[in-house]
DRENLUMLO-556314 format. One record per residue (C-alpha): residue in one letter; chain; y, z, x. Coordinates in nm, 3 decimals, padded with zeros to 5 digits. Example, Ala and Ser with C-alpha at 12.3 -4.5 7.8 and 13.67 -1.06 7.14 Angstrom:
BEGIN
   type   mol         y         z         x
      a     A   -00.450    00.780    01.230
      s     A   -00.106    00.714    01.367
REM end
This chain:
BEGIN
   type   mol         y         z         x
      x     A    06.157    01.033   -03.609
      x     A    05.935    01.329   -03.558
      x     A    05.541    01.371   -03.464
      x     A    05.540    01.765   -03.575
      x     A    05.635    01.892   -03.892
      x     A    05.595    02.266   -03.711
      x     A    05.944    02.213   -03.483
      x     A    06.147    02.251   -03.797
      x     A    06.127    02.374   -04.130
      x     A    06.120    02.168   -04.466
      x     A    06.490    02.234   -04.464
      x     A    06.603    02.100   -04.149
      x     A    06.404    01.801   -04.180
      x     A    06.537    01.745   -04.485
      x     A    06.898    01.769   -04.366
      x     A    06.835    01.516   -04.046
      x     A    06.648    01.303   -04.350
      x     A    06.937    01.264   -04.582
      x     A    07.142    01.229   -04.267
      x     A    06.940    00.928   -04.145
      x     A    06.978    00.793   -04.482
      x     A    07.399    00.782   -04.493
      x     A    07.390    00.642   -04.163
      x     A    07.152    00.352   -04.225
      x     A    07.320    00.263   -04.554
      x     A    07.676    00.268   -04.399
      x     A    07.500    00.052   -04.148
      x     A    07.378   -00.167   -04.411
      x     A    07.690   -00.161   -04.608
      x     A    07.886   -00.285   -04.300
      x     A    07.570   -00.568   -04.176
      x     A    07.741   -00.951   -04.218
      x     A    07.464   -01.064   -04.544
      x     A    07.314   -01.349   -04.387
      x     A    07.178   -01.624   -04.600
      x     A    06.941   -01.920   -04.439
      x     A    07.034   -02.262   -04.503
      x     A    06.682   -02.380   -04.411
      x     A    06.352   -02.198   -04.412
      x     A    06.058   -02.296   -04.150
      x     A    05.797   -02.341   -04.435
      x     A    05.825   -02.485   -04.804
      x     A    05.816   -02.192   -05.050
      x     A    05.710   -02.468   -05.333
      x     A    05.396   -02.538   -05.168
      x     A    05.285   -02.238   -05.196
      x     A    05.386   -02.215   -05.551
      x     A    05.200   -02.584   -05.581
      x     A    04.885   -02.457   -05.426
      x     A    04.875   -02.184   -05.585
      x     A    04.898   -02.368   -05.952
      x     A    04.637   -02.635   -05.869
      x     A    04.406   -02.353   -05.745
      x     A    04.459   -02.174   -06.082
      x     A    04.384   -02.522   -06.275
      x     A    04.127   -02.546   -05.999
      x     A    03.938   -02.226   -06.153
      x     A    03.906   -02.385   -06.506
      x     A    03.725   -02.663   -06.364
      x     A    03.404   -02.424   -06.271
      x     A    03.371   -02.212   -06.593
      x     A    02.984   -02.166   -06.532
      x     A    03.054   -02.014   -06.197
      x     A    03.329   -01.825   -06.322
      x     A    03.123   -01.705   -06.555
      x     A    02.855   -01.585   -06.292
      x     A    03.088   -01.398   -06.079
      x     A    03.222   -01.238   -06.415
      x     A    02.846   -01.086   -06.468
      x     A    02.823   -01.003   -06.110
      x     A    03.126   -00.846   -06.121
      x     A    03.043   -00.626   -06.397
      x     A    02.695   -00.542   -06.260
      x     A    02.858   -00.415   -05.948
      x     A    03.095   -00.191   -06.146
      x     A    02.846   -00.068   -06.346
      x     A    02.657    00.020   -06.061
      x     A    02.966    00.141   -05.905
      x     A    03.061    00.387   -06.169
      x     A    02.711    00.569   -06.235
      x     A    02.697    00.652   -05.848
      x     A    03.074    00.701   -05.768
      x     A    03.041    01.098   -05.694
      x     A    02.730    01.108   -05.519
      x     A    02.680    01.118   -05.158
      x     A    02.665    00.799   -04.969
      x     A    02.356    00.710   -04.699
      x     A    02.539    00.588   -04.332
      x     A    02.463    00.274   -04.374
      x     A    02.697    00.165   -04.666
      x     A    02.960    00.409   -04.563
      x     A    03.295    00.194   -04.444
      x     A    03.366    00.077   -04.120
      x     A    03.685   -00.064   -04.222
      x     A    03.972    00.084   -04.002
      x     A    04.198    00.125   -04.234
      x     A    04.002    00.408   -04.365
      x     A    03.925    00.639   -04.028
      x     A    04.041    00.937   -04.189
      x     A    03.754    01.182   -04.266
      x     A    03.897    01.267   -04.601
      x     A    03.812    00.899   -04.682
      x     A    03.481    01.023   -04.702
      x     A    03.458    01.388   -04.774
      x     A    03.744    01.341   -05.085
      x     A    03.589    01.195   -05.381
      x     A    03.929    01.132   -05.546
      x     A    03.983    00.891   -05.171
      x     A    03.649    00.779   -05.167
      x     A    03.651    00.625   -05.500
      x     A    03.983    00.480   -05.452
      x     A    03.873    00.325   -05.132
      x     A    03.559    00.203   -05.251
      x     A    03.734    00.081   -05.537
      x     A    03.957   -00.132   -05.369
      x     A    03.670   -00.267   -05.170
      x     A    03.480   -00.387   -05.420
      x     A    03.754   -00.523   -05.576
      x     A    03.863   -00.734   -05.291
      x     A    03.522   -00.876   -05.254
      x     A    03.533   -01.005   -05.564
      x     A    03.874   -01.147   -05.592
      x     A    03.751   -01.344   -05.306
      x     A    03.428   -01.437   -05.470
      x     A    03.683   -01.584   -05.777
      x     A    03.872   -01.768   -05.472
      x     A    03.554   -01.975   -05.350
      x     A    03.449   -02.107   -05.696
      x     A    03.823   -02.296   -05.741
      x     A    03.828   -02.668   -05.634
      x     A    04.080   -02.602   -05.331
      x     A    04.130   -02.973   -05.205
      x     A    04.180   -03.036   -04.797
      x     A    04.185   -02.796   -04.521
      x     A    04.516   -02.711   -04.524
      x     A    04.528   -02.601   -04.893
      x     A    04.192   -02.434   -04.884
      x     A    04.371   -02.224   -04.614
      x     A    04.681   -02.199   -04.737
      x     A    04.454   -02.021   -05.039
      x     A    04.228   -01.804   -04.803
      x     A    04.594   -01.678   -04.666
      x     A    04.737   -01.610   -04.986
      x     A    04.442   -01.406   -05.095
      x     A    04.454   -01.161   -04.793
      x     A    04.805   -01.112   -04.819
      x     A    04.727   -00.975   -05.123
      x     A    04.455   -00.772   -05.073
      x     A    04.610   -00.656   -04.751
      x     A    04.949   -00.573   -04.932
      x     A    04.766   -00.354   -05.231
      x     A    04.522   -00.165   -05.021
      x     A    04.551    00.202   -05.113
      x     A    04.640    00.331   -04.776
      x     A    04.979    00.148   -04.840
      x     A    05.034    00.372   -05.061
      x     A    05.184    00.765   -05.094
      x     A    05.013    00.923   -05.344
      x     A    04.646    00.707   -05.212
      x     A    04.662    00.770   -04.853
      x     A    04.545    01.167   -04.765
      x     A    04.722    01.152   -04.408
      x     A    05.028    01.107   -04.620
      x     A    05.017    01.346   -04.927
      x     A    04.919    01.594   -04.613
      x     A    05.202    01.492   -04.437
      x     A    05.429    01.445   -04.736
      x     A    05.300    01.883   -04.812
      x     A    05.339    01.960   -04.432
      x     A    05.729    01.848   -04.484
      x     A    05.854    01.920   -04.837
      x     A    05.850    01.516   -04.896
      x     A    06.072    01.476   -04.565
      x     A    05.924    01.206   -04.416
      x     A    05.884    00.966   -04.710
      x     A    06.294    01.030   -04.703
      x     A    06.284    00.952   -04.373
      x     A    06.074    00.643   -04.420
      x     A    06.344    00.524   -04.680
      x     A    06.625    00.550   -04.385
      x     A    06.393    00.360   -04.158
      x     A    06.334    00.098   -04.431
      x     A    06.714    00.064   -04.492
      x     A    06.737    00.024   -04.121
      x     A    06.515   -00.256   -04.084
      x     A    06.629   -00.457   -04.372
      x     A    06.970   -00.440   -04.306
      x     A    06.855   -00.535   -03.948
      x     A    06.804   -00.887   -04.081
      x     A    06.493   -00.998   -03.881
      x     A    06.209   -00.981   -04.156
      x     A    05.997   -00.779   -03.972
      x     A    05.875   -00.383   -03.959
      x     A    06.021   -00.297   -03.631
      x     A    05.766   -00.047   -03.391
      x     A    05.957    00.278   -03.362
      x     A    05.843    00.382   -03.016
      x     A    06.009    00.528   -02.707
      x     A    06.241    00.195   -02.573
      x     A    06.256    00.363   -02.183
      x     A    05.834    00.393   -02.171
      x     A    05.828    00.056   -02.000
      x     A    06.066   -00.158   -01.759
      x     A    06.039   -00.486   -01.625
      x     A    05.977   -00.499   -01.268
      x     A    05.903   -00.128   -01.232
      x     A    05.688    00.002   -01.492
      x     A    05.547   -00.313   -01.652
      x     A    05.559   -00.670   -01.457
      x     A    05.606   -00.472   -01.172
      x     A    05.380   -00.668   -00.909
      x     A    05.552   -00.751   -00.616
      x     A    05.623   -01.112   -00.530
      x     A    05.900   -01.355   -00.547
      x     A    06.071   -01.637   -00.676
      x     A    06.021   -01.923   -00.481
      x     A    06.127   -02.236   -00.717
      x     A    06.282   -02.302   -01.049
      x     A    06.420   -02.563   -01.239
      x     A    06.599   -02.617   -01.596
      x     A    06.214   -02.516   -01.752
      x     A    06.054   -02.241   -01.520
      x     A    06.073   -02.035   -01.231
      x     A    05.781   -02.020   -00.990
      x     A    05.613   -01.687   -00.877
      x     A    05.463   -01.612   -00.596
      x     A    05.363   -01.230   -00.566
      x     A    05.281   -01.059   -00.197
      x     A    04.958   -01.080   -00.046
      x     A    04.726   -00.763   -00.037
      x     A    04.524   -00.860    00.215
      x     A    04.494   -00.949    00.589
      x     A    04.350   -01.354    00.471
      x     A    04.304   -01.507    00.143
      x     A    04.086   -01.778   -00.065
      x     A    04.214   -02.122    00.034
      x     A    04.331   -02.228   -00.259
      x     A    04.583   -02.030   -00.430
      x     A    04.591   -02.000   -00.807
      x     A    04.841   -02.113   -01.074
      x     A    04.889   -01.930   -01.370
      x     A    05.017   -02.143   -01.674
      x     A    05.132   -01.917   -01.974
      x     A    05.157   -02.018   -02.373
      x     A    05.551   -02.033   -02.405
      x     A    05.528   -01.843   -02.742
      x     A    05.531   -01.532   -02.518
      x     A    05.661   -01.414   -02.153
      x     A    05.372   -01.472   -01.868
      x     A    05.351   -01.135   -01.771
      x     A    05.056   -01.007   -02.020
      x     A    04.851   -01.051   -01.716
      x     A    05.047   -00.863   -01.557
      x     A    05.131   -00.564   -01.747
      x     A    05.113   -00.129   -01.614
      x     A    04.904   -00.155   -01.233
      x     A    04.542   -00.057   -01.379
      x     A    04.523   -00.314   -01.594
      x     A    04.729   -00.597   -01.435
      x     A    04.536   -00.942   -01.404
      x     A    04.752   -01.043   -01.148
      x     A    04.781   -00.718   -00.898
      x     A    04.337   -00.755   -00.949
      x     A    04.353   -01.126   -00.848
      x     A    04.557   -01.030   -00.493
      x     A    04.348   -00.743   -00.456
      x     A    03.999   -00.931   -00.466
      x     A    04.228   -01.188   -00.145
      x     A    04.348   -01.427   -00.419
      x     A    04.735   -01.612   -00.365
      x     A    04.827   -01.605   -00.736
      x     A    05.118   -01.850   -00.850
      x     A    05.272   -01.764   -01.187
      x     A    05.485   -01.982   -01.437
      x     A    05.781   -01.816   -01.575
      x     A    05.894   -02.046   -01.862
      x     A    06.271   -01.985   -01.932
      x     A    06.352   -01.894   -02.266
      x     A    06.505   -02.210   -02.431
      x     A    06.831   -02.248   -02.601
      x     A    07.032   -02.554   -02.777
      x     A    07.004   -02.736   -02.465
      x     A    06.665   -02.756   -02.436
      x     A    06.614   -02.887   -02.811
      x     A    06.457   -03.243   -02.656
      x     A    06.231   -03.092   -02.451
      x     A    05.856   -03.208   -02.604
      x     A    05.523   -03.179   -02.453
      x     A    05.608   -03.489   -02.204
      x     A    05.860   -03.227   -02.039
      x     A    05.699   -02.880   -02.009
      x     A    05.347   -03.113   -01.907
      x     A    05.564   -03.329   -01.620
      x     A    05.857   -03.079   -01.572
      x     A    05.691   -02.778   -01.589
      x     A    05.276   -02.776   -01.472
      x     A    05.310   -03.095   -01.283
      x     A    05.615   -03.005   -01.082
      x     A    05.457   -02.636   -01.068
      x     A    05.134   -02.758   -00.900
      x     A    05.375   -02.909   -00.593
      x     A    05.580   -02.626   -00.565
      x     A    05.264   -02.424   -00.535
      x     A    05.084   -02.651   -00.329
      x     A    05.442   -02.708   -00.095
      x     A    05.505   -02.274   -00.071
      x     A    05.097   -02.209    00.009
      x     A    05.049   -02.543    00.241
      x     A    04.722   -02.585    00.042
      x     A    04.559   -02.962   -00.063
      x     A    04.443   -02.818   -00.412
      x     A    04.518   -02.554   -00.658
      x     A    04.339   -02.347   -00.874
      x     A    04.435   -02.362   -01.271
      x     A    04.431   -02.099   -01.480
      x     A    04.578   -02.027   -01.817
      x     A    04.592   -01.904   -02.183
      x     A    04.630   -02.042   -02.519
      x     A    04.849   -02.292   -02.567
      x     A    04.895   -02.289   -02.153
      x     A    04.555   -02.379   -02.157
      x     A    04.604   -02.667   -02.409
      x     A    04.889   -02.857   -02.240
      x     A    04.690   -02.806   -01.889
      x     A    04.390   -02.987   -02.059
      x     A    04.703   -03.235   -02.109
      x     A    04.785   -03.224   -01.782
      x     A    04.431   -03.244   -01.648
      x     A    04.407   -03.653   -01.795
      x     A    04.743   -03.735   -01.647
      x     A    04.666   -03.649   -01.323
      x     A    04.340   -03.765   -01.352
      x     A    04.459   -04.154   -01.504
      x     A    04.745   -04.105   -01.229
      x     A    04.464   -04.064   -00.942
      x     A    04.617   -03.739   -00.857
      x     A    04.304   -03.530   -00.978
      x     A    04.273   -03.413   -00.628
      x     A    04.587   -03.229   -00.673
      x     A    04.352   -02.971   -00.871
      x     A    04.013   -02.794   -00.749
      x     A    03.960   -02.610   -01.105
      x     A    04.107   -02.526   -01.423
      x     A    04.038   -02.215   -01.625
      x     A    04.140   -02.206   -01.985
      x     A    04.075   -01.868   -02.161
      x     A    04.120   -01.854   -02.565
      x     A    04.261   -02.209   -02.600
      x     A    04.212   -02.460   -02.753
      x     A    04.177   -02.869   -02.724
      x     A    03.977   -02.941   -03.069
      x     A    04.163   -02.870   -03.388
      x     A    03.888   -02.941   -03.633
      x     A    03.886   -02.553   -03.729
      x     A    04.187   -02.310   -03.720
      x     A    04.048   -02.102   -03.930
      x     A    04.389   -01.952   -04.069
      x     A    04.641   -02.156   -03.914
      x     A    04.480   -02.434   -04.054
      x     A    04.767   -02.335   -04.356
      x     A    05.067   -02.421   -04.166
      x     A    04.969   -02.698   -04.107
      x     A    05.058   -02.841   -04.401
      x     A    05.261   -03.147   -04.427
      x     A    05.528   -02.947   -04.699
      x     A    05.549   -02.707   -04.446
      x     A    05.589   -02.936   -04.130
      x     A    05.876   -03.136   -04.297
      x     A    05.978   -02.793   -04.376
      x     A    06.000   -02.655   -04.038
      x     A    06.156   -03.003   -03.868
      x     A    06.463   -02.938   -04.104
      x     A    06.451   -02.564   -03.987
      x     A    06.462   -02.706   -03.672
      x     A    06.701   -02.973   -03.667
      x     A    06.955   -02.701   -03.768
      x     A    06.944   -02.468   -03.486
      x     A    06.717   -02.699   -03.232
      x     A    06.443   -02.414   -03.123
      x     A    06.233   -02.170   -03.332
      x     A    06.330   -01.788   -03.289
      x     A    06.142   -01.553   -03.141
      x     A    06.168   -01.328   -03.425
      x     A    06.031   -01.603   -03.638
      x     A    05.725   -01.656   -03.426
      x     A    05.672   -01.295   -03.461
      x     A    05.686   -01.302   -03.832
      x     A    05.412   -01.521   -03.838
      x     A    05.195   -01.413   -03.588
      x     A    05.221   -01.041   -03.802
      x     A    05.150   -01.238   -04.109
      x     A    04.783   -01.392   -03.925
      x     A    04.726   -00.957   -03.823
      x     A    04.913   -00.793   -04.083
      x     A    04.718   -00.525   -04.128
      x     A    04.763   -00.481   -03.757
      x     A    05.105   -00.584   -03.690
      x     A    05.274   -00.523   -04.017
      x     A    05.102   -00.261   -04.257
      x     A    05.013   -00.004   -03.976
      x     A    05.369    00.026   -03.894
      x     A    05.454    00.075   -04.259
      x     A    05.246    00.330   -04.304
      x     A    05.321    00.488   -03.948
      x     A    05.756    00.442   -04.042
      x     A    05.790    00.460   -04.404
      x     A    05.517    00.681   -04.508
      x     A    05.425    00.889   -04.230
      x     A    05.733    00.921   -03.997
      x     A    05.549    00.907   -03.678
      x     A    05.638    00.707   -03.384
      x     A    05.415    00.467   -03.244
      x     A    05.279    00.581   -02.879
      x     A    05.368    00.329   -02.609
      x     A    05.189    00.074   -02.560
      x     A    05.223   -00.254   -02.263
      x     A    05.062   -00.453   -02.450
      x     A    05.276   -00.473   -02.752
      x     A    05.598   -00.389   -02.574
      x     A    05.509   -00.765   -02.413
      x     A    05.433   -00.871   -02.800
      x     A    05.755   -00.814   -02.896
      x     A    05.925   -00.965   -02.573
      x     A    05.897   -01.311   -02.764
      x     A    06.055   -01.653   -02.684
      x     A    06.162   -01.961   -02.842
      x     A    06.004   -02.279   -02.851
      x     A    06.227   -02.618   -02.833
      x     A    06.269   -02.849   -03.191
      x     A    06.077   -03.137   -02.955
      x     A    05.813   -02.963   -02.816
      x     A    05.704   -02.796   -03.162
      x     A    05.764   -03.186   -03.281
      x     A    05.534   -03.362   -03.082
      x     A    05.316   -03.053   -03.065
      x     A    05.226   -02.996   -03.421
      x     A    05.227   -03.356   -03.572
      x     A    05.096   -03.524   -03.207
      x     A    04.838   -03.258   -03.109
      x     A    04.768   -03.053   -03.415
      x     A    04.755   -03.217   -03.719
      x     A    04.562   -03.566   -03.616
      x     A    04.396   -03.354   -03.379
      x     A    04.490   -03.580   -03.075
      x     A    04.262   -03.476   -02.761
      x     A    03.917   -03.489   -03.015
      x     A    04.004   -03.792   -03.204
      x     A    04.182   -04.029   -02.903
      x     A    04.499   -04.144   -03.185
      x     A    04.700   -04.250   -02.857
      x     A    04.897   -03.937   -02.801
      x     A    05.039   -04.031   -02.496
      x     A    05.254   -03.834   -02.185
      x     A    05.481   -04.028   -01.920
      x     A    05.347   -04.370   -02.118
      x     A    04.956   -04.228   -02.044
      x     A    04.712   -04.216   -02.327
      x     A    04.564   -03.832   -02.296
      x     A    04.154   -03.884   -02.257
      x     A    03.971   -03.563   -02.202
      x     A    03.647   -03.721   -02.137
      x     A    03.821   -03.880   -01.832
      x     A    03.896   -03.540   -01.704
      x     A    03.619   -03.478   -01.398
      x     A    03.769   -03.131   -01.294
      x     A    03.520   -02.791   -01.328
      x     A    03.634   -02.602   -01.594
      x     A    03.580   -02.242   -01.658
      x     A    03.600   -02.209   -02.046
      x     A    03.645   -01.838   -02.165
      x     A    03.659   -01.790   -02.535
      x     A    03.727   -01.426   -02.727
      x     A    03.448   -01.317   -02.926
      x     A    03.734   -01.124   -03.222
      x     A    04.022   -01.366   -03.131
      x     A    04.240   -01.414   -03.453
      x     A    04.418   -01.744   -03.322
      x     A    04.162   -01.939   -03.109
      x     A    03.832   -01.916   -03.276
      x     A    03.513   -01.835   -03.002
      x     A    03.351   -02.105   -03.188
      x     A    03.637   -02.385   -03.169
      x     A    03.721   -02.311   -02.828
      x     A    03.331   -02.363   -02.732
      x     A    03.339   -02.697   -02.944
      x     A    03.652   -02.796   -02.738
      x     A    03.450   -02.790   -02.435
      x     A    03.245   -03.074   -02.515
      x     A    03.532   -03.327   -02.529
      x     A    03.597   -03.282   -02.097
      x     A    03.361   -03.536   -01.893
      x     A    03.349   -03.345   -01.591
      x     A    03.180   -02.990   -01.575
      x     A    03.217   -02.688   -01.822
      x     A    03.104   -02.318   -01.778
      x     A    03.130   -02.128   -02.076
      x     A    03.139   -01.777   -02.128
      x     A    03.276   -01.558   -02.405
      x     A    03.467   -01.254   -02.360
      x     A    03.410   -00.912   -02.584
      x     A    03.757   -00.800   -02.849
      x     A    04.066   -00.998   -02.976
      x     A    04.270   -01.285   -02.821
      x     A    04.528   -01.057   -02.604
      x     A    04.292   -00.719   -02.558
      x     A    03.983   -00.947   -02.431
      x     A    04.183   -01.093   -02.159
      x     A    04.348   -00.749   -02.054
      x     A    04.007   -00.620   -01.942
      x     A    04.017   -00.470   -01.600
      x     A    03.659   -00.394   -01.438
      x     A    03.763   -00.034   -01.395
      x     A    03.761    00.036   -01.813
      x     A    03.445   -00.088   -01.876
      x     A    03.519   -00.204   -02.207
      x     A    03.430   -00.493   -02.391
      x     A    03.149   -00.694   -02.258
      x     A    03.076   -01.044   -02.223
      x     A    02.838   -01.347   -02.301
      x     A    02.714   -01.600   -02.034
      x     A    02.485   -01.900   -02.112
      x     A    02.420   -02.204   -01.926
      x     A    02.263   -02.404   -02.238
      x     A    02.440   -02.626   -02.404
      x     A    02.341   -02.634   -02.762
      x     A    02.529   -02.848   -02.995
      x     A    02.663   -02.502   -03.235
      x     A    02.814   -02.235   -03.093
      x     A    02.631   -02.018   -03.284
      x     A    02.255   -02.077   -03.111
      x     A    02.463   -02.043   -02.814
      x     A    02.545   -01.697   -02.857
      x     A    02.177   -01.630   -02.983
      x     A    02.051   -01.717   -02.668
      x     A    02.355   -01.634   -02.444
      x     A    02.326   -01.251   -02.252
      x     A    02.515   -00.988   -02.301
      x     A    02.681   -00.822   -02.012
      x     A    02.869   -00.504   -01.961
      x     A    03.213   -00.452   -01.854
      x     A    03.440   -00.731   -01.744
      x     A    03.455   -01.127   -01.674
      x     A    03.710   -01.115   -01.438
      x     A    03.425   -01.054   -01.179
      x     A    03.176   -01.338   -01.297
      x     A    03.539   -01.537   -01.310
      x     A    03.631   -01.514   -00.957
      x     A    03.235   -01.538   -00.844
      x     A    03.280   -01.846   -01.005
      x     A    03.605   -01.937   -00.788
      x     A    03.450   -01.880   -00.502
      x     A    03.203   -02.079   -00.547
      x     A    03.381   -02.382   -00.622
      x     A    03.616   -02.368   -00.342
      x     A    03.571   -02.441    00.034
      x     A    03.456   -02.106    00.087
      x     A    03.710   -02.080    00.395
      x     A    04.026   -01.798    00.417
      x     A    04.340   -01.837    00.562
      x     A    04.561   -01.618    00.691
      x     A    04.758   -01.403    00.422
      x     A    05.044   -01.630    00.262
      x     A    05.393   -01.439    00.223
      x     A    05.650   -01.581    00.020
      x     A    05.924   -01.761    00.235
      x     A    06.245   -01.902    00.115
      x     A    06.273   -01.630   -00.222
      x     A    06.518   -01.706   -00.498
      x     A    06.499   -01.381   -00.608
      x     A    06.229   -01.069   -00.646
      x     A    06.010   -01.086   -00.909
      x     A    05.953   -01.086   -01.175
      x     A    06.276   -01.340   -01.206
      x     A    06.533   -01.359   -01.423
      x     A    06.425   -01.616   -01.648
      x     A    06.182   -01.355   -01.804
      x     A    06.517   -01.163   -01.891
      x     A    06.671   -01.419   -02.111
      x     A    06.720   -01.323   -02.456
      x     A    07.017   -01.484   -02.556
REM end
């Protein structure tokens, strides 16, 4: 894969194109063909919603017939002003279409606004159709987007002007190039677009994770972290750091400048991290109960045991930040809530009323679906996880690269943060079990149904603990909105704020980029949306409100600087290395 088209001629990229291509075909030709006894969703309901949302559409033919006229209004208006100049203010802010020839091209900009127009008003056909509960109104909202993500002209060759440049620039070299690539990836078997990039930019525990600490316990779920102070004393109570398990814990801790972690030691802080191990076949009965009990209970006395401290700090994200909420009520109906000074949960959430997207998998086809998936192998793949999470951002995670691999040829540049994407993990048959139909689909924690841990009913509203609630103002898989809702359902007290970007960028904000922004209140309106119209905006990053915050509800005393003692190993562990 090449970035210039001016290191070789038309010719020679030609030859290493056709080259490419005989390789990743004999590569293909000699890949085992690997067919899937089992699939983690149900194709037919998607066929089934799909049908009833069609039938669904004759049942409005009034409204139909209104966005019909609309539609051919805005068409008509469309076409008597396609090749004059547009004012700034309906100009496209969409992404998708930075390139200036977007603009200055009429043949482009009529394309693009094209497209536009016509996506708003497939969607506008999409809300008249009767589309029955949440999960099939989703599963629609899904569908569509997929659609109009898949068929957007910058998908395309001969619609995209970075590639017909390119494709001029190389004799139609890199579209042959992109066909090896493609062969490569779908004879790789995974189902996804894999990020061409350079593999030695980053390495675990010297370029990226690199903070220096040490193991100091582990069992058959997680190792315990402990990095080195960088200070002469520290806060009293060290912090604990519980990650989702979907991905490796060290996205707070990714390159020096913007590591969470290395910023936490150097404001004085002892930070504790979870490192979940990445399960197998023999962790296939492992459910909530364990990684709650096993893992953030038995974390919270290692922690608590290494530092000689009486309380802890929580902090964690997404689904960490669900099962310490979890975790939280057992303690707290176990009259251990003492064990605990704080809990901050950033982009998770406890109230499932609205998952905006995800509300689609959770379908009841699809959960019986995935429990036979499941049963087979006993843990979802990594790969897997990844497929979906691409499908929620594909325009992000899955049509960028296309266009980037197959149409342009150009590598992506490096980047931490999706380097640690792509570093996925497994999740066990029992926890996804009593995850999805305990917690997710009755929607447990809001609604009290009994879901229970260790033979303890989970009741948030018995939970006294501050919490520090940080929701993402762009985030994709927690919703600002049901993350501030979830706040409500603790009975002790809740400090909300809400963090500028997207559920992985807005946490990776270091106070030395400036970036972002943030919202703090202290109202507590009953919508999230009059809190944010009275809420102030502030520059740069939380992290420092965050650990003001901290330091206010601790003892306010230091300690001498805690060094790890009795290390298993450095960090950032081996359990973060597990892939097989």
């Amino acid at each position: 894969m090449t970035d210039s088209v001016t290191e070789q001629s038309p010719t020679a990229l030609w030859q290493d194109a056709l080259a490419n291509i005989t390789n990743a075909m004999t590569q293909a030709a000699r890949a085992p063909i690997k067919a899937e006894a089992t699939r983690p969703y149900d194709p037919l309901a998607l066929m089934n919603t799909m049908t009833k949302f069609a039938i669904g559409l004759g049942q409005h033919p009034q409204q139909l017939l209104q966005v019909q006229l609309q539609a051919a209004r805005e068409w008509g208006d469309f076409w008597s002003a396609a090749f004059l100049p547009k004012p700034d203010s309906e100009k496209s802010r969409d992404r998708r279409f930075a390139s200036s020839e977007w603009e200055s091209n009429p043949y482009f900009r009529n394309i693009r606004d094209a497209y536009l127009l016509a996506s708003k008003q497939i969607r506008s056909v999409a809300e008249v159709a009767e589309k029955g509960d949440a999960p099939s109104a989703a599963m629609i909202g899904f569908l569509v987007d997929q659609y109009l993500n898949a068929i957007a002209p910058t998908n395309f060759a001969m619609t995209n002007p970075d590639v017909v440049k390119r494709t001029v620039e190389t004799g139609g070299a890199n579209l042959a190039q992109g066909f090896a690539h493609l062969i490569e990836d779908v004879a790789g078997g995974k189902g996804i677009v894999r990020r061409r990039t350079d593999p030695r930019a980053f390495e675990k525990g010297k370029t990226i994770a690199a903070t220096p600490g040490s193991v100091v316990f582990q069992n058959h779920l997680f190792q315990l972290i402990q990095y080195d102070p960088a200070t002469k004393d520290v806060a009293a109570e060290p912090l604990l750091y519980v990650p989702p398990l979907v991905n490796k814990f060290y996205m707070i801790d990714l390159q020096p400048k913007s590591s969470l972690v290395k910023w936490l030691v150097d404001q004085g802080r002892t930070v504790f991290v979870i490192s979940w191990i990445n399960p197998d076949e023999r962790h296939r009965d492992c459910g909530v109960e364990q990684y709650v009990l096993d893992g953030i209970v038995e974390a919270i006395g290692a922690a608590r045991k290494a530092s000689g401290a009486k309380q802890v700090d929580l902090f964690s994200f997404c689904l960490g930040g669900t099962l310490v909420a979890v975790t939280l009520a057992w303690l707290q109906a176990k009259g251990r809530a003492g064990e605990v000074n704080t809990a901050t949960l950033i982009g998770s959430m406890v109230d499932f009323a609205d998952m905006n997207d995800w509300a689609a998998f959770v379908h009841e086809a699809h959960l019986e679906a995935l429990e036979g998936h499941l049963e087979r192998q006993g843990f979802i793949d990594s790969t897997e996880l990844q497929q979906l999470f691409a499908t929620v951002r594909s325009n992000d995670l899955i049509w960028s690269s296309v266009i980037n691999h197959y149409l342009l040829d150009k590598a992506a540049p490096p980047s931490d943060l999706l380097y640690w994407f792509e570093d996925g993990a497994r999740i066990p048959q029992a926890f996804l079990k009593s995850y999805n139909r305990g917690l997710l689909a009755a929607n447990a924690l809001k609604e009290k149904t009994g879901f229970a841990v260790g033979g303890v009913e989970i009741d948030l509203s018995d939970v006294k603990t501050p919490i520090f609630l940080i929701a993402l103002k762009d985030d994709h898989v927690s919703a600002w909105s049901a993350v501030y809702d979830g706040g409500k359902l603790f009975g002790g007290p809740v400090t909300f704020a809400l963090g500028g970007s997207g559920h992985n960028a807005g946490v990776i904000n270091p106070p030395a980029a400036n970036k972002h922004g943030f919202w703090t209140s202290d109202a507590k309106p009953e919508h999230a949306e009059d809190w944010l119209a009275g809420a102030t905006k502030n520059e740069g990053s939380w992290w420092p409100t965050w650990d003001k915050w901290l330091a206010e509800q601790g003892s306010g005393k230091r300690v001498p600087a805690r060094t790890p003692a009795d290390a298993i190993e450095l960090a950032p562990g081996s359990y973060v290395s597990i892939t097989h």
